[in-house]
C-alpha atoms as an extended CHARMM CRD file, in Angstrom:
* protein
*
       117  EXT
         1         1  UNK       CA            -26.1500000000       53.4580000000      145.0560000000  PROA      1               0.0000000000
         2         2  UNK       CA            -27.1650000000       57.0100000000      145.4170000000  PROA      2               0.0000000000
         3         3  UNK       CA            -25.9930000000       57.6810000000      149.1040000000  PROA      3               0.0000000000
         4         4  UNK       CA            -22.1190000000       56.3620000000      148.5620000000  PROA      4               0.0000000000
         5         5  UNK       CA            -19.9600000000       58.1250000000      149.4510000000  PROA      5               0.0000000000
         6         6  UNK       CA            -16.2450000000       58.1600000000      148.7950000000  PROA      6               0.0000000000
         7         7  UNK       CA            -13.4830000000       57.3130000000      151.7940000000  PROA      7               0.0000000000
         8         8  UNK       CA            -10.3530000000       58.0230000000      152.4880000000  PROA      8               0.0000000000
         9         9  UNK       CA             -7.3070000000       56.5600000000      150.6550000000  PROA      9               0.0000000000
        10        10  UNK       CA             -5.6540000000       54.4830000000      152.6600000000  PROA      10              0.0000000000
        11        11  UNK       CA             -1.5560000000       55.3420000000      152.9390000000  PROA      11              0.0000000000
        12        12  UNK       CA             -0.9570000000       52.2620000000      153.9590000000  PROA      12              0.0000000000
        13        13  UNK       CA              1.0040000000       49.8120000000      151.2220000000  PROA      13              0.0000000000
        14        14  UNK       CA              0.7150000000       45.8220000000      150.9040000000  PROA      14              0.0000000000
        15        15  UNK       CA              4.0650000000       44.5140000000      151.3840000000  PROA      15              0.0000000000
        16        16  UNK       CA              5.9810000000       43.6020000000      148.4560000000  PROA      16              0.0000000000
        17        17  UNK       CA              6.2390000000       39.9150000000      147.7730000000  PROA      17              0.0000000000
        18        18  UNK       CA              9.9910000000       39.0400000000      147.8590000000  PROA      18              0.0000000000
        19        19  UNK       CA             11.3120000000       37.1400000000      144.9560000000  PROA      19              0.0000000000
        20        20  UNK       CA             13.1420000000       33.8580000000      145.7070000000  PROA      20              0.0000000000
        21        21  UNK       CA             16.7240000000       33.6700000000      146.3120000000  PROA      21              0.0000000000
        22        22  UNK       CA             16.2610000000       30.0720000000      143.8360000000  PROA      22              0.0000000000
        23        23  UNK       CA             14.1520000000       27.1400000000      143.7560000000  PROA      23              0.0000000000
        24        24  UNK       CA             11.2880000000       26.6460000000      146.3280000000  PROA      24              0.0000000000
        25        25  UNK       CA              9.0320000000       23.5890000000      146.5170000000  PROA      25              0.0000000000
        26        26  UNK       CA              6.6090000000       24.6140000000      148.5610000000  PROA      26              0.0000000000
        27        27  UNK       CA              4.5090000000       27.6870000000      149.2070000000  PROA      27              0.0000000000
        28        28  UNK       CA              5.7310000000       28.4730000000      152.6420000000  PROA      28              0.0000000000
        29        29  UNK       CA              9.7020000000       29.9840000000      152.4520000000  PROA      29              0.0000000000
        30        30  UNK       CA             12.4610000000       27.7630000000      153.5100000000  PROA      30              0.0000000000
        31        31  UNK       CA             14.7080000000       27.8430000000      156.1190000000  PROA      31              0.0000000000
        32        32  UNK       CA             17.6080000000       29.2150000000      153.9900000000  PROA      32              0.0000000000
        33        33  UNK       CA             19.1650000000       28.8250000000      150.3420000000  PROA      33              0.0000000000
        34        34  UNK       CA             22.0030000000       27.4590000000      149.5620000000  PROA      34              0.0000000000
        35        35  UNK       CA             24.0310000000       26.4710000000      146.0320000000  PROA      35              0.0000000000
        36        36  UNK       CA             23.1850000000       22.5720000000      145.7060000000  PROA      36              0.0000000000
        37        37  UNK       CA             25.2150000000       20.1540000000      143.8560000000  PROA      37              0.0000000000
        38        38  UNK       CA             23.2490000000       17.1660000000      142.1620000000  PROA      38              0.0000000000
        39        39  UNK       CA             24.1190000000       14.2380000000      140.1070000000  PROA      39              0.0000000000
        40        40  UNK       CA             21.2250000000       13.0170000000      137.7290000000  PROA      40              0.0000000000
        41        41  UNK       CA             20.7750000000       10.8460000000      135.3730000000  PROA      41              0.0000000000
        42        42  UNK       CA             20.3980000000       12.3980000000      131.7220000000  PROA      42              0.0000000000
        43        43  UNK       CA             17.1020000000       11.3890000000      131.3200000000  PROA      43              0.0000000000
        44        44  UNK       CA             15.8660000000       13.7830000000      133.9270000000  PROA      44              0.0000000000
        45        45  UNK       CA             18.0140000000       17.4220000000      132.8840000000  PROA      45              0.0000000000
        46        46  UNK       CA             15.0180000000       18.7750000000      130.6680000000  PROA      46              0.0000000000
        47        47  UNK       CA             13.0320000000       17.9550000000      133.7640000000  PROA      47              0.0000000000
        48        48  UNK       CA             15.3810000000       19.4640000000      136.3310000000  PROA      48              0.0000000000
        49        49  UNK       CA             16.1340000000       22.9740000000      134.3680000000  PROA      49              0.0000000000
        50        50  UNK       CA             12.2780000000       23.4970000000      134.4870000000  PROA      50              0.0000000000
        51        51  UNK       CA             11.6060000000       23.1880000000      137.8030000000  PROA      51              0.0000000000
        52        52  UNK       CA             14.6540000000       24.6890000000      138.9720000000  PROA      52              0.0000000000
        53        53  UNK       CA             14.6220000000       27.3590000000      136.8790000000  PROA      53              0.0000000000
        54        54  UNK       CA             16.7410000000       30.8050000000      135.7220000000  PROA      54              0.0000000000
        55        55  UNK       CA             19.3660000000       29.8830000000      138.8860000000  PROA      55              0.0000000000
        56        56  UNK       CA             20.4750000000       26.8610000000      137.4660000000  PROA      56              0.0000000000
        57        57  UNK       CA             23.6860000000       25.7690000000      135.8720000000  PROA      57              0.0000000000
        58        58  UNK       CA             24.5600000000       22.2100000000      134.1200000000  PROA      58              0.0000000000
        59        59  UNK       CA             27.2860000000       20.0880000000      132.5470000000  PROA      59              0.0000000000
        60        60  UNK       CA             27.8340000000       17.0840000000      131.9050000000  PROA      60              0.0000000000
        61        61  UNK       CA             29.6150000000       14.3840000000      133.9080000000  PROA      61              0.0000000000
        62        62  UNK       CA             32.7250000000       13.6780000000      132.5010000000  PROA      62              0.0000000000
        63        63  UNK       CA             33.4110000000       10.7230000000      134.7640000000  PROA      63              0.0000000000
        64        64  UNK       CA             30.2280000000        8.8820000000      133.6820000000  PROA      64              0.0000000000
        65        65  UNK       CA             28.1520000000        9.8810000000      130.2260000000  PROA      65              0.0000000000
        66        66  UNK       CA             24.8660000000        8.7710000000      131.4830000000  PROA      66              0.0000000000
        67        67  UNK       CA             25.1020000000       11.8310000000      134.1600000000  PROA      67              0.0000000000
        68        68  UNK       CA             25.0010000000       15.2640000000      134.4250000000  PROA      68              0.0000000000
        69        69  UNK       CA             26.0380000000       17.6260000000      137.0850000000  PROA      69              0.0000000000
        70        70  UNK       CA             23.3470000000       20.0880000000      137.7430000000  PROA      70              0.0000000000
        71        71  UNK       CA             24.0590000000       23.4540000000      140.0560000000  PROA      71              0.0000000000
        72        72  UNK       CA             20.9000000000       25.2170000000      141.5210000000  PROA      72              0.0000000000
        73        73  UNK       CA             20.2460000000       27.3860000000      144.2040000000  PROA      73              0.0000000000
        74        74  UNK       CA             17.2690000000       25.9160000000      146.2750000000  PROA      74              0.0000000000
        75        75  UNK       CA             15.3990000000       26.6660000000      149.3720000000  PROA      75              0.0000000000
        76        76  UNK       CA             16.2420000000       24.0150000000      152.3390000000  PROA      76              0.0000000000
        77        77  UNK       CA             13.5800000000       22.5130000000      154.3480000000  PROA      77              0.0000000000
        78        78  UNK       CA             11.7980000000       19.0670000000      154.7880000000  PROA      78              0.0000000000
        79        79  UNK       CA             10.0720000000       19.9830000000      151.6420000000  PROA      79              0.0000000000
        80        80  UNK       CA             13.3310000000       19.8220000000      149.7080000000  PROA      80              0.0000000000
        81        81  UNK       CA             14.2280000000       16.2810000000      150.8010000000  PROA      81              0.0000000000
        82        82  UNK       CA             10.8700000000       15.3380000000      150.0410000000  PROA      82              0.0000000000
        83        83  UNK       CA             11.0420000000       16.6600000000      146.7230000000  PROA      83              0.0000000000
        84        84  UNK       CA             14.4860000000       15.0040000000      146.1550000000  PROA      84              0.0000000000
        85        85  UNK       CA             13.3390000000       11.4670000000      146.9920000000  PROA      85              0.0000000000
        86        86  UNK       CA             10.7270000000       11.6680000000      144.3740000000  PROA      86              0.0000000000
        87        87  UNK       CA             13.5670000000       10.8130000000      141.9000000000  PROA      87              0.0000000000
        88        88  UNK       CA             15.2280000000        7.4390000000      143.6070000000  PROA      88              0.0000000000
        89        89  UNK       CA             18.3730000000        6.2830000000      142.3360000000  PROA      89              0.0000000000
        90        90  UNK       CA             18.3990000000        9.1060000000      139.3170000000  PROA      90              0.0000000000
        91        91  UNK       CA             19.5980000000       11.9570000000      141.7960000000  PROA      91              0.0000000000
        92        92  UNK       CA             22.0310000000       12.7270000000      144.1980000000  PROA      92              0.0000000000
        93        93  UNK       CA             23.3560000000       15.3980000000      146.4970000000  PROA      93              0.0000000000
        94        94  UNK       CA             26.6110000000       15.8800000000      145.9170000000  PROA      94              0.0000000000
        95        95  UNK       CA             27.3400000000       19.2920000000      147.9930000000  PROA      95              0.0000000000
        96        96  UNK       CA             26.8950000000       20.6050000000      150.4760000000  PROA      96              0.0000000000
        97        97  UNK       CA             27.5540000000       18.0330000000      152.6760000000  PROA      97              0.0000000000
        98        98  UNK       CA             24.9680000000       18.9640000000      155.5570000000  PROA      98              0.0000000000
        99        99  UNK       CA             22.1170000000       19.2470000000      152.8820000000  PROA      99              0.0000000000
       100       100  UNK       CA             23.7050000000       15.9990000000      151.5160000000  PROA      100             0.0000000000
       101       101  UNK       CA             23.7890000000       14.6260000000      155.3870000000  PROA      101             0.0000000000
       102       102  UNK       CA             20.0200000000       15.9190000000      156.1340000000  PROA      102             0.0000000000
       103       103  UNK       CA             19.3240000000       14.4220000000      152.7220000000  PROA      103             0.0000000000
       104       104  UNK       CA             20.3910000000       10.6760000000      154.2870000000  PROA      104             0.0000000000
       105       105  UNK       CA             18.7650000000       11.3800000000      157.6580000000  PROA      105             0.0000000000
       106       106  UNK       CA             15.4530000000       11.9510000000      155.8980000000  PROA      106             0.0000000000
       107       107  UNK       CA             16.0470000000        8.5650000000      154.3190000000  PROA      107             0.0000000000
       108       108  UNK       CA             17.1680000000        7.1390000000      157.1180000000  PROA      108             0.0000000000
       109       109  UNK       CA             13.5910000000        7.6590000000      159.2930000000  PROA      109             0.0000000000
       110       110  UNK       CA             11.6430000000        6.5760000000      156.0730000000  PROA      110             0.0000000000
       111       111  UNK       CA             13.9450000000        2.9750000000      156.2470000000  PROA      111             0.0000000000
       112       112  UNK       CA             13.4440000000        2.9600000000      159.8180000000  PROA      112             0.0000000000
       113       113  UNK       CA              9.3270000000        2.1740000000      159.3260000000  PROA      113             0.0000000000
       114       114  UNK       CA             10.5990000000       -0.8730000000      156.8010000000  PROA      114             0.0000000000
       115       115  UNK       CA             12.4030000000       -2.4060000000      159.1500000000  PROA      115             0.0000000000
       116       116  UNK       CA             10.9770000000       -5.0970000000      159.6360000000  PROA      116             0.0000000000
       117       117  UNK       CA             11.0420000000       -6.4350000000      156.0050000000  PROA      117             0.0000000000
């Protein structure tokens, strides 16, 4: 320990970690964010504002009382979709409709191995 000697300070900085534009379900960063629409069943709002977190906005659905309408800006990959099917019938993507038409081509190659039955 005697014979250490000190070194130079490196200049160089870490980068900064970015924070999220919204909601990201998984570690690596999405393709994009955009302001998602969903439909959910009541049961599952407590749920939704904590994973979602400080980006979201809800209300409920005045057309049908055992819904809510639940605004969130969310990172779009396959993760997303992946994440969104973990909830069945009790959620839907309402808008936009490309993340709502990747959302039903997702489900589409998962019906596609069940084919058969």
């Amino acid at each position: 320990m005697k014979n250490i000697k000190g070194g130079e300070v490196s200049s160089v900085k870490p980068p900064t970690d970015e924070k999220p534009q919204g909601f990201v379900v998984d570690v690596f960063p999405p393709e994009r964010f955009e302001i998602v629409t969903f439909k959910i069943r009541r049961y599952l709002l407590d749920k939704m504002i904590e994973q979602l977190g400080n980006t979201v906005s809800s209300r409920e659905d005045f057309d049908d009382p055992e819904y809510a309408i639940v605004r969130a800006s969310c990172g779009i990959n396959r993760q997303f979709y992946l994440w969104v099917m973990r909830y069945g019938d009790g959620l839907e993507i309402v808008s936009p409709k490309d993340i709502r038409k990747g959302f039903a081509e997702e489900l589409k190659k998962v019906s596609d191995k069940y084919s058969d039955v």
